[in-house]
Backbone bond lengths (Angstrom), bond angles and torsions (degrees), N, CA, C in turn:
res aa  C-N    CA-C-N  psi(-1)  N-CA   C-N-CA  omega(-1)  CA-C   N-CA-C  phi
1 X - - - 1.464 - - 1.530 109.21 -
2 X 1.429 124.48 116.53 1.270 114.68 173.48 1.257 124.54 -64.06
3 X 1.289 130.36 165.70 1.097 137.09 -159.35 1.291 110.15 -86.33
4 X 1.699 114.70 149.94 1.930 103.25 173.27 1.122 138.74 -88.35
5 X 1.269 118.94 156.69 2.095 116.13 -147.39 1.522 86.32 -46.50
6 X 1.166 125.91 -49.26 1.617 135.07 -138.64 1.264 122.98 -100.73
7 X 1.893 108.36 8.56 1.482 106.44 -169.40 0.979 129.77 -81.16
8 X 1.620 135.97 137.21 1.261 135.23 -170.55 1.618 112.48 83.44
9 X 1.060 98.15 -0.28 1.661 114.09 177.53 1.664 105.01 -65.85
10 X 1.340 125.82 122.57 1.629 111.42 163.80 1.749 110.15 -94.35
11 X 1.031 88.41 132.91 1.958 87.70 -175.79 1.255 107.23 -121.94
12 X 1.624 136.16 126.61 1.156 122.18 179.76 1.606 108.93 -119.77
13 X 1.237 112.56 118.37 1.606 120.51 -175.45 1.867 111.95 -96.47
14 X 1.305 107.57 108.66 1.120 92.32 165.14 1.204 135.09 -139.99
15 X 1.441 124.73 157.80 1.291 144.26 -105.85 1.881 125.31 40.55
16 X 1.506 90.26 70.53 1.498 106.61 -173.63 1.364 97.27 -96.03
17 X 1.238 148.19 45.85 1.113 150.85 152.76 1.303 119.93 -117.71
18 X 1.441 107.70 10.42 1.565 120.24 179.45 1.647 113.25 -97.64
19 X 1.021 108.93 172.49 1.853 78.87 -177.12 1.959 121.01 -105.41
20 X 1.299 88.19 12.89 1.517 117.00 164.92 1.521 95.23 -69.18
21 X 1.717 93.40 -82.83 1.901 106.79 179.97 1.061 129.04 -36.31
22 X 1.643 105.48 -44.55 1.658 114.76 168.33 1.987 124.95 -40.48
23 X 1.364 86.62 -62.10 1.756 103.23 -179.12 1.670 100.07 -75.39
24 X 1.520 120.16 -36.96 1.764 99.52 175.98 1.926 89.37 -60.74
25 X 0.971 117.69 -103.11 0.971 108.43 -156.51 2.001 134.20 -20.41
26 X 1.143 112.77 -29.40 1.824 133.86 172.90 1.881 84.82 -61.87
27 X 1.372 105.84 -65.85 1.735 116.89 -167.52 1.775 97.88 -38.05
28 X 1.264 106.18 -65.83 2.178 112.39 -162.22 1.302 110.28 -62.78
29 X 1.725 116.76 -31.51 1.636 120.34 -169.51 1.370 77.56 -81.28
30 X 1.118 141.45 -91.63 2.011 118.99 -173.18 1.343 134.85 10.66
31 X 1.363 97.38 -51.15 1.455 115.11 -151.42 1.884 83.50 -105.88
32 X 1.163 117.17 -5.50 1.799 116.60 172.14 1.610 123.12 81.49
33 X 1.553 90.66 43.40 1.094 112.61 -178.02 1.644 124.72 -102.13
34 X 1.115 111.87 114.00 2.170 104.33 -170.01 1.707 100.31 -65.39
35 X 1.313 107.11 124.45 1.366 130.13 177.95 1.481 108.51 -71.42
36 X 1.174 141.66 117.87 1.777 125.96 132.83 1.623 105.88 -86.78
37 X 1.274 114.68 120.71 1.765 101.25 -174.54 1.932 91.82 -105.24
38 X 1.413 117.26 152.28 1.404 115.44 -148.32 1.848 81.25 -146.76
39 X 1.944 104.23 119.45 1.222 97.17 161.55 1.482 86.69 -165.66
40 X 1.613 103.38 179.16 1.588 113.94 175.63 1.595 128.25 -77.90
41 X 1.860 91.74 -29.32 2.022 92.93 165.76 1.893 83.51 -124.92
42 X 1.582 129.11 72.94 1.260 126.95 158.04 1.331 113.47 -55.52
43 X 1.642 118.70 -54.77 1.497 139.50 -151.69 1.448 89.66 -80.20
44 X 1.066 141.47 -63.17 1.528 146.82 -165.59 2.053 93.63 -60.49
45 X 1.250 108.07 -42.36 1.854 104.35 177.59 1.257 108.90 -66.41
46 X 1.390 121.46 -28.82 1.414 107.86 -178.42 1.229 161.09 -38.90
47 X 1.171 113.43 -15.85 1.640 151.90 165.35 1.374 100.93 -58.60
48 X 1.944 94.77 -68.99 1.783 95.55 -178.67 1.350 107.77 -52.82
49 X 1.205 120.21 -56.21 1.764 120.70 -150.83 1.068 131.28 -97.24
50 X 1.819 110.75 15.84 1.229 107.14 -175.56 1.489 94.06 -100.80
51 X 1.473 120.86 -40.79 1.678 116.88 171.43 1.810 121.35 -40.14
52 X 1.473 101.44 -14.80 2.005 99.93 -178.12 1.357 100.54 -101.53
53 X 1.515 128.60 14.51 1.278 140.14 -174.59 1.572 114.30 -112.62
54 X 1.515 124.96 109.24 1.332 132.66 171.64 1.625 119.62 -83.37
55 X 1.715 94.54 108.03 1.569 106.02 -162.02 1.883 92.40 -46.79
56 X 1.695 96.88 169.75 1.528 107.57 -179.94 1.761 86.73 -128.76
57 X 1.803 93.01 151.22 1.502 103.49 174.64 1.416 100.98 -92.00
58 X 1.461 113.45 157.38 1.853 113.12 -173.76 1.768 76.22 -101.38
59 X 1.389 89.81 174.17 1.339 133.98 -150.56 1.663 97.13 -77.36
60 X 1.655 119.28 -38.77 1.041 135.12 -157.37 1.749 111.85 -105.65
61 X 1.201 119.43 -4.69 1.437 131.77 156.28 1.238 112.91 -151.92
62 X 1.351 119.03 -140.86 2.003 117.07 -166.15 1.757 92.18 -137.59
63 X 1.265 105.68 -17.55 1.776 127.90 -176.80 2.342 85.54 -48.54
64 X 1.706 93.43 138.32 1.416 91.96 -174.95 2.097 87.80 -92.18
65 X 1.129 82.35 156.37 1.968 105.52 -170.01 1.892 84.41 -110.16
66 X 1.438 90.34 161.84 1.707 112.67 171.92 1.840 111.29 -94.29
67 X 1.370 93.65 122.47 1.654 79.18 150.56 1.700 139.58 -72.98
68 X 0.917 123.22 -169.77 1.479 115.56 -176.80 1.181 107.85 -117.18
69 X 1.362 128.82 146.36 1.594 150.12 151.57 1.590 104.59 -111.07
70 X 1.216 99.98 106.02 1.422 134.57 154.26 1.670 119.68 -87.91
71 X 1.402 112.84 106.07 1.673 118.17 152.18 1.502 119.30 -43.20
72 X 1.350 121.64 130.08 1.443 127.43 172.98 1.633 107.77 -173.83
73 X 1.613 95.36 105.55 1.616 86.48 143.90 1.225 145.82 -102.14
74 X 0.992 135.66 146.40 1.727 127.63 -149.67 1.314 91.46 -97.54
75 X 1.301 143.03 0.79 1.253 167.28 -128.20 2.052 83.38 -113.61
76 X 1.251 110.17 -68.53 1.629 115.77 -174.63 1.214 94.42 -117.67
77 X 1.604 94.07 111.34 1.387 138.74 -175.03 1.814 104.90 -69.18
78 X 0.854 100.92 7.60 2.169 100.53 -167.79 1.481 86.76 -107.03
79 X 1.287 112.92 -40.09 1.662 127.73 -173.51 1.634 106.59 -34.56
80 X 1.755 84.90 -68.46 1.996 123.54 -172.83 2.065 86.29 -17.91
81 X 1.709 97.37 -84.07 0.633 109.99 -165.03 1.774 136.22 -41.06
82 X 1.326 94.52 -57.11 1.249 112.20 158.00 1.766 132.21 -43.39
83 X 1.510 111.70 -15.06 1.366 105.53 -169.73 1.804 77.22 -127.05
84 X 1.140 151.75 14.16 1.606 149.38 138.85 1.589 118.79 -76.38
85 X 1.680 106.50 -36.63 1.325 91.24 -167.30 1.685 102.25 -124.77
86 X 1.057 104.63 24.61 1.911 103.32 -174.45 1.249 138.63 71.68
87 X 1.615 104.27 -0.60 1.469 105.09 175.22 1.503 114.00 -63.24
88 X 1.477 115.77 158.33 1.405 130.36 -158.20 1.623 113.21 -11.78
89 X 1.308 112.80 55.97 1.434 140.10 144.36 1.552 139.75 -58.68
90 X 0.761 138.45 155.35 1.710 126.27 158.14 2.206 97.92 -112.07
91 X 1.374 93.60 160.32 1.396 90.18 -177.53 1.707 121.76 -57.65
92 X 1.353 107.31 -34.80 1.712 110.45 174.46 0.953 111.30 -61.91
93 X 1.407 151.53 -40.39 1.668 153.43 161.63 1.361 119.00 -51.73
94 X 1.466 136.67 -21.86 1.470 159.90 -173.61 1.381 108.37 -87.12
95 X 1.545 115.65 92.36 1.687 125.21 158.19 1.656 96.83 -26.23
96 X 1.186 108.06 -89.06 1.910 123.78 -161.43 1.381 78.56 79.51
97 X 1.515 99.40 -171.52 1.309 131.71 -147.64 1.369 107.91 -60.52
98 X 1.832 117.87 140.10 1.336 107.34 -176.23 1.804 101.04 -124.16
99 X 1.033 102.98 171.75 1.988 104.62 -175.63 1.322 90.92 -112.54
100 X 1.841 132.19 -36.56 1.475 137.05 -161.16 1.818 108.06 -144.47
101 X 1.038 104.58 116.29 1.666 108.74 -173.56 1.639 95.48 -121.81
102 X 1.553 107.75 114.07 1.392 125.99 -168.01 2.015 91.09 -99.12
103 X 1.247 123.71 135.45 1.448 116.72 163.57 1.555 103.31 -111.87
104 X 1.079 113.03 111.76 1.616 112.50 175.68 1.799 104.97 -124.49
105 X 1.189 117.66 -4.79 2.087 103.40 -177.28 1.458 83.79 -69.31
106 X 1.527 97.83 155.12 1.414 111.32 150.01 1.598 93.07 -167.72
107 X 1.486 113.52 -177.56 1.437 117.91 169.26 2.065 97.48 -133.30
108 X 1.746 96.83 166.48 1.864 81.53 -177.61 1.024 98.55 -134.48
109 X 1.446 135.19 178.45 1.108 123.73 -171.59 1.861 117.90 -143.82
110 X 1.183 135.55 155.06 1.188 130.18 -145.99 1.235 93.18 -157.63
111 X 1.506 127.73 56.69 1.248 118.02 143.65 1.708 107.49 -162.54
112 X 1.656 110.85 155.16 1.289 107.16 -172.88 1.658 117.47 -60.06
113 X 1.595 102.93 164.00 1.351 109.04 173.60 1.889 129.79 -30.66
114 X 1.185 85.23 -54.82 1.642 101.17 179.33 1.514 113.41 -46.65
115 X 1.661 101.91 -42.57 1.509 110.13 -143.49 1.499 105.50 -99.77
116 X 1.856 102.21 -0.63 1.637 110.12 175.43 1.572 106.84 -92.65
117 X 1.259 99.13 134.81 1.511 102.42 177.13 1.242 98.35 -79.80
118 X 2.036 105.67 160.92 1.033 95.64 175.72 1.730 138.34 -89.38
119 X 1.094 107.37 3.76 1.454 129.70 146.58 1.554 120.67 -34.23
120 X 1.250 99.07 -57.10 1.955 112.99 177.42 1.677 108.06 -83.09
121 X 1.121 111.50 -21.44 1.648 96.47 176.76 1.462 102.65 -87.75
122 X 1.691 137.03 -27.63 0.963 128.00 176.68 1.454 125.42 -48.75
123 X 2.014 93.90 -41.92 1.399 102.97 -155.58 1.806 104.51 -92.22
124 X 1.351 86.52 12.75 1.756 93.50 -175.88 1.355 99.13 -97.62
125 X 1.092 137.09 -52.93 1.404 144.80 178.77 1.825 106.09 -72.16
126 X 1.129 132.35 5.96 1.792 137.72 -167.00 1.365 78.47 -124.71
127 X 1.314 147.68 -26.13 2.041 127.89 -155.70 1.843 70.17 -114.18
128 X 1.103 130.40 -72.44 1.934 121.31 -147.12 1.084 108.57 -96.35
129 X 1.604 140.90 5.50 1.100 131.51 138.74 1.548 133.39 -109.02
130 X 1.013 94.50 -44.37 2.459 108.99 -177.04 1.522 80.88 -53.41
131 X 1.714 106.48 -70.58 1.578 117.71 -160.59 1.884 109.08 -21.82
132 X 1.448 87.35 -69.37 1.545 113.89 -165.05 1.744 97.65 -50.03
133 X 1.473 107.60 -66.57 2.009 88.25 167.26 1.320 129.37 -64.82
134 X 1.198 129.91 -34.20 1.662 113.93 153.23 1.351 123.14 -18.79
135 X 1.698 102.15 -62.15 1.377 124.76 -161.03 1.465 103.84 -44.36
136 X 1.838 88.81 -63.47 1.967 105.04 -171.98 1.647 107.43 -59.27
137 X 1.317 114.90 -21.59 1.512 115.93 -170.05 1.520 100.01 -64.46
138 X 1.043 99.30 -60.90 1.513 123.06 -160.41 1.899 123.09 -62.73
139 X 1.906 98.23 -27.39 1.709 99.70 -157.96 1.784 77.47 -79.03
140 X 1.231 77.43 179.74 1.713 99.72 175.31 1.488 112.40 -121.80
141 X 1.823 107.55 91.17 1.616 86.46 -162.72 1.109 92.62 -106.66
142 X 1.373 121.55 159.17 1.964 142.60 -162.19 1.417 73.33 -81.06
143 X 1.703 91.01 163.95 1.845 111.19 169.44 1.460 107.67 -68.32
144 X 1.331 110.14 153.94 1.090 114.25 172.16 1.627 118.93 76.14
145 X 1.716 103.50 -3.98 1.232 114.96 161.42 1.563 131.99 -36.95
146 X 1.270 128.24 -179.66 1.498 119.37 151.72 1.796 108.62 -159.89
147 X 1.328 94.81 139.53 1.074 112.39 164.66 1.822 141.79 -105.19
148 X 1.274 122.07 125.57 1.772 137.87 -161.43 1.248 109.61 -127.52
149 X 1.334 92.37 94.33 1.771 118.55 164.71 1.674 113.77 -80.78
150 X 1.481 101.60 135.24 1.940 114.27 -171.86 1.637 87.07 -92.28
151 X 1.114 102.92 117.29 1.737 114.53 168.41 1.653 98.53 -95.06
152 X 1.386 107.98 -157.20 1.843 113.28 155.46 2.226 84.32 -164.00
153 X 1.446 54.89 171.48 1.831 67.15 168.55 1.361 143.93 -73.92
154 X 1.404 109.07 -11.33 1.505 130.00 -162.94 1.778 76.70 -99.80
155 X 1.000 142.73 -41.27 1.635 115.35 158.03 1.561 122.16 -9.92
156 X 1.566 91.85 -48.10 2.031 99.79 -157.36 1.880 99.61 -103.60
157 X 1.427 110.78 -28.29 1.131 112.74 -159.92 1.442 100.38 -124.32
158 X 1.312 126.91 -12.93 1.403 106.42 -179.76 1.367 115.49 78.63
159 X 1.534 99.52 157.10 2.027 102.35 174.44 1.433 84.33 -164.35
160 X 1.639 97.64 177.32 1.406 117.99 -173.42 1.892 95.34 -104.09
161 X 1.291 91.92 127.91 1.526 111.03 163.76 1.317 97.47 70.06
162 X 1.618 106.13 48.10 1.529 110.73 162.46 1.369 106.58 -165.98
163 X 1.483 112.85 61.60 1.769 118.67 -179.65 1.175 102.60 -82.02
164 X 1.881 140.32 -45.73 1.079 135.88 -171.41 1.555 96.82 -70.18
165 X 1.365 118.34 -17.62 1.624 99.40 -166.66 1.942 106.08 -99.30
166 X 1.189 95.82 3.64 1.288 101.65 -158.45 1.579 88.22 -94.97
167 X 1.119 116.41 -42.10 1.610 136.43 -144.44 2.011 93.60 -89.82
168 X 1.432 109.72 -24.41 1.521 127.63 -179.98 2.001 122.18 -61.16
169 X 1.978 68.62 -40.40 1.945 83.65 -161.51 1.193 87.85 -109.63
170 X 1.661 136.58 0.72 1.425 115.01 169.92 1.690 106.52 -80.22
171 X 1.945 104.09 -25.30 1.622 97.51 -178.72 1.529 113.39 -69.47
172 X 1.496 114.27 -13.61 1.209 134.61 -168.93 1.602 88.54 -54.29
173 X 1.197 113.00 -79.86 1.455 134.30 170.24 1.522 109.31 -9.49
174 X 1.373 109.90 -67.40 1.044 115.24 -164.32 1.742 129.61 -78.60
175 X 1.234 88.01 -10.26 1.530 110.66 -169.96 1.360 114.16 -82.98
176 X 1.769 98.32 -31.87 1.334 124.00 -177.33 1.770 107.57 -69.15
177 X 0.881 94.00 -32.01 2.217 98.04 -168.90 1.286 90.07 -111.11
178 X 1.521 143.26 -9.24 1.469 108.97 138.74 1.195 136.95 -75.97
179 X 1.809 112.31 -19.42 1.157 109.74 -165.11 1.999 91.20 -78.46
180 X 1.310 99.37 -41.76 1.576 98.83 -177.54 1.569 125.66 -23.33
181 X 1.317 100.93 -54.13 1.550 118.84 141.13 1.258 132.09 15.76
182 X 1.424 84.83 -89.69 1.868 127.79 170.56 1.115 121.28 -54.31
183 X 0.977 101.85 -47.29 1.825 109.69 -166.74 1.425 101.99 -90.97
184 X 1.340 115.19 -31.82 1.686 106.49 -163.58 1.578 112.84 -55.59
185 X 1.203 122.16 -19.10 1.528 105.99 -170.08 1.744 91.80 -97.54
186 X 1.380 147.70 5.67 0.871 120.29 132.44 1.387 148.56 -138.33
187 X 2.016 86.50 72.51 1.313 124.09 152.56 1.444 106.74 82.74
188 X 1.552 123.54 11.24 1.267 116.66 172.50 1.468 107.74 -129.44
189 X 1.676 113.66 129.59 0.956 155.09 -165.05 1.620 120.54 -67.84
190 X 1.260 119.08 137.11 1.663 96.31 -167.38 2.222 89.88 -146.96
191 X 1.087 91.35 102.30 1.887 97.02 160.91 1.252 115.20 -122.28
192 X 1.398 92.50 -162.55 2.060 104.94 -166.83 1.015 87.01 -152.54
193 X 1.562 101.43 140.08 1.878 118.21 150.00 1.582 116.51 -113.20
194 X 1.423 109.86 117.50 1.289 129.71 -156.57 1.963 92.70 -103.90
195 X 1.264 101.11 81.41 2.067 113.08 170.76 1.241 98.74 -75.08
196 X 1.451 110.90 141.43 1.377 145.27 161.08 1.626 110.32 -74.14
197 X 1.564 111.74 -161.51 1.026 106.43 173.14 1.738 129.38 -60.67
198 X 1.261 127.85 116.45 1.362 132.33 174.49 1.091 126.79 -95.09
199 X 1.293 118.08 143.32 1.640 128.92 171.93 1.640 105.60 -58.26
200 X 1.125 122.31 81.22 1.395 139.29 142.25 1.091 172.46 146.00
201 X 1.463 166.33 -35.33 1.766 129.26 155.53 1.795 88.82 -90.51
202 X 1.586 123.08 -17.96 1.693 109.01 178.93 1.268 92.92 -75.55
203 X 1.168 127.87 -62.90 2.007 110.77 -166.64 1.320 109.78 -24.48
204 X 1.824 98.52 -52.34 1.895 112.33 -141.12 1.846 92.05 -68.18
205 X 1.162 95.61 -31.84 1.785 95.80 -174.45 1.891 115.82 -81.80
206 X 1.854 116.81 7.89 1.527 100.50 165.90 1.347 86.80 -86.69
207 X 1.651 107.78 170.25 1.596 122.78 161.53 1.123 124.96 -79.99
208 X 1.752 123.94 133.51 0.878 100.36 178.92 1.962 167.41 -63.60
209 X 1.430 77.22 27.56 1.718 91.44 168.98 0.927 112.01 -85.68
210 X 1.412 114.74 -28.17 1.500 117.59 -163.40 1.612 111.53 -96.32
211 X 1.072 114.81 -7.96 1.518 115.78 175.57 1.197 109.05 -94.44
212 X 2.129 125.75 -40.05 1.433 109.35 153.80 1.278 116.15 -24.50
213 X 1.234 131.28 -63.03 1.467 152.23 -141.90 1.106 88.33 -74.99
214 X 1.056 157.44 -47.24 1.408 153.57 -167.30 1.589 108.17 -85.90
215 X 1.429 123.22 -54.71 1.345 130.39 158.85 1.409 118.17 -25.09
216 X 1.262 98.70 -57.42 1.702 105.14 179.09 1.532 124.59 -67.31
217 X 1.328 96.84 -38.63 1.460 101.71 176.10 1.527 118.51 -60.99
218 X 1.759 114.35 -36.40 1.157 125.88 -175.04 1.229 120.01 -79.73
219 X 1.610 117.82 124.29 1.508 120.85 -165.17 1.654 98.17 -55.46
220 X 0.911 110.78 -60.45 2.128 108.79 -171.72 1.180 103.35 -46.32
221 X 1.466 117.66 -48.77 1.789 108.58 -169.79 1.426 118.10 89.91
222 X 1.540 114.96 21.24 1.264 108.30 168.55 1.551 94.63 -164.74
223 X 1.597 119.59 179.13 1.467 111.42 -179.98 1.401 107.22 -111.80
224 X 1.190 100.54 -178.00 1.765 114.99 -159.90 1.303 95.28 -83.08
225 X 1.507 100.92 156.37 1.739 102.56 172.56 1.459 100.98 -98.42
226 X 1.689 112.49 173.76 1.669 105.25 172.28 1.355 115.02 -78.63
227 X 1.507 137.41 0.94 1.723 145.40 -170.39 1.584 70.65 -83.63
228 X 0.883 138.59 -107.49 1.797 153.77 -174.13 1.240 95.33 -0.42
229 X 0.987 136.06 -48.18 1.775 143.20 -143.62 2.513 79.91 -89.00
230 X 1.451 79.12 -70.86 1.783 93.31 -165.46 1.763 92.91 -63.37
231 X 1.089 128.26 -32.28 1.584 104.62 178.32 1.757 111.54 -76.53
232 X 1.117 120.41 5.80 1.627 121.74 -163.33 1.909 87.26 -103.65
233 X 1.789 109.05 -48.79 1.586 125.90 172.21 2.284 104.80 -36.89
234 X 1.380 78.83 -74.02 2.055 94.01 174.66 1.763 121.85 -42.55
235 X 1.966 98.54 -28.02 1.511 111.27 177.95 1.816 107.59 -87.19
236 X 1.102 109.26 -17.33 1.671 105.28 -158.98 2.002 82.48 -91.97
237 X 1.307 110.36 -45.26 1.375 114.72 -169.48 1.052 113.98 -60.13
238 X 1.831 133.97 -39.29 1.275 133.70 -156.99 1.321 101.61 -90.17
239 X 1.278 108.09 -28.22 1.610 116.59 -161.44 1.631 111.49 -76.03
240 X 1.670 138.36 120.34 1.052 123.99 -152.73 1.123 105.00 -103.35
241 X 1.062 121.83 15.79 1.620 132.69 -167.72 1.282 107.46 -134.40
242 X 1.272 120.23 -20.80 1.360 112.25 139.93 1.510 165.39 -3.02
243 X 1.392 118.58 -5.63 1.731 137.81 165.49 1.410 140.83 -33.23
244 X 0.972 146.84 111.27 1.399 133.20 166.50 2.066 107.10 81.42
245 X 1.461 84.80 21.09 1.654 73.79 -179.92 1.733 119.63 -101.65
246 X 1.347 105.31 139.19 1.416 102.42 -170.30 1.691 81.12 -115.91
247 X 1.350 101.04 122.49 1.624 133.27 159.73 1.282 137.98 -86.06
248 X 1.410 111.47 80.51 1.900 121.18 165.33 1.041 104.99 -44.32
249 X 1.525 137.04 122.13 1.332 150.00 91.15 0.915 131.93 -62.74
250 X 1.722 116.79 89.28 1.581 113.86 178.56 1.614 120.65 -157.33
251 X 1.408 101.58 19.51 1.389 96.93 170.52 1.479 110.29 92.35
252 X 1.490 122.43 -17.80 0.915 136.16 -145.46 1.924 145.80 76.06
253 X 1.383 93.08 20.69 1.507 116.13 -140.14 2.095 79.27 -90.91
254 X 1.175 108.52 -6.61 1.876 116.27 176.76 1.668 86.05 -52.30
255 X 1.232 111.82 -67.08 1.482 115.92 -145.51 1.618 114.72 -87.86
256 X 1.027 83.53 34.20 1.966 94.77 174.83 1.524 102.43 -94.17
């Protein structure tokens, strides 16, 4: 049996309790990749998310090993750091070195400018953007690493009653092809996958006029699942030539 694209690979996804994060992470342990899955209630998900997870054999027998669930909110930024580089840590809480750093937390938001306090626009732009460069500041990825930033589409296109969220994942964007930059001379790779509308609890919560409205607009006529989202994550990672790519997932719903 040949071996899998991804074995021995450490990949750390975080906000794997999302259902983006969930399936990236289900997607890399597949492909034989050692999981750290990274969220604020990770340990309390565990039940759910360790069953969508395909144990990996260690290096040193064929016996299957555990992945890790690590606590983190990206929420307290002292945290970030602290659970990348080992400060007043214990070793089970400590990413260490990663080969694939997935960014999937974010929070979204559903109400107009006016009507967001400014408390909530801060903390919207501090979890899906500051967070997300902390994150990259902080992991320790091996050469030849790669890194996959969760954009959305309202980056490029905008929505109603989502300027702080829109304005979050467009820096997402941007952060990504500077950092690309950065990293390229040593040899680790940095893109984004920018999903459209997705199958879930944000879809289920527009009304339904407003999801016709989106349906229609979208050439396919239906929305993406999260396997689509995490198999596009497994394509940006494997691929070594891979750089500076920002990835539409959306049905086609860009070109409306």
């Amino acid at each position: 049996m040949p071996p899998l694209p991804l074995a021995g690979k450490h990949c750390a996804v975080v906000g794997a309790t999302g259902v983006i994060g969930a399936r990236v992470a289900a997607a890399f342990s597949s492909r034989g990749a050692v999981l750290s899955l990274l969220g604020r209630s990770v340990l309390d998900a565990r039940p759910r998310l360790e069953p969508l997870l395909t144990p990996y054999a260690s290096e040193s027998d064929s016996s299957p090993s555990q992945h890790r669930f690590i606590r983190l909110d990206v929420a307290e930024h002292e945290s970030i750091k602290g659970v990348f580089d080992g400060r007043d840590h214990t070793q089970d809480d400590v990413v260490g070195p990663v080969d694939i750093l997935v960014n999937c937390a974010g929070i979204s938001q559903t109400s107009f400018l006016k009507r967001t306090s400014d408390e909530m626009l801060g903390s919207i732009i501090d979890t899906n953007l500051v967070a997300t460069m902390l994150v990259c500041k902080h992991a320790r990825l091996r050469p030849h690493g790669c890194i996959v930033n969760v954009s959305s589409l309202m980056a490029t296109k905008g929505g109603y009653g989502a300027t702080a969220y829109a304005a979050s994942k467009a820096g997402v964007i941007g952060f990504t092809r500077a950092l690309c930059r950065e990293l390229g001379p040593r040899s680790v790779r940095v893109n984004a996958l920018v999903p459209g509308w997705i199958a879930s609890p944000m879809w289920d919560y527009l009304k339904p006029e407003l999801q016709a409205s989106f349906l229609k607009d979208t050439p396919l006529g239906r929305v993406g699942d999260p396997d689509e989202v995490a198999e596009a994550a497994v394509f940006l990672a494997s691929n070594a030539f891979a750089n500076n790519c920002v990835l539409n997932l959306d049905g086609g719903l860009s070109a409306a």
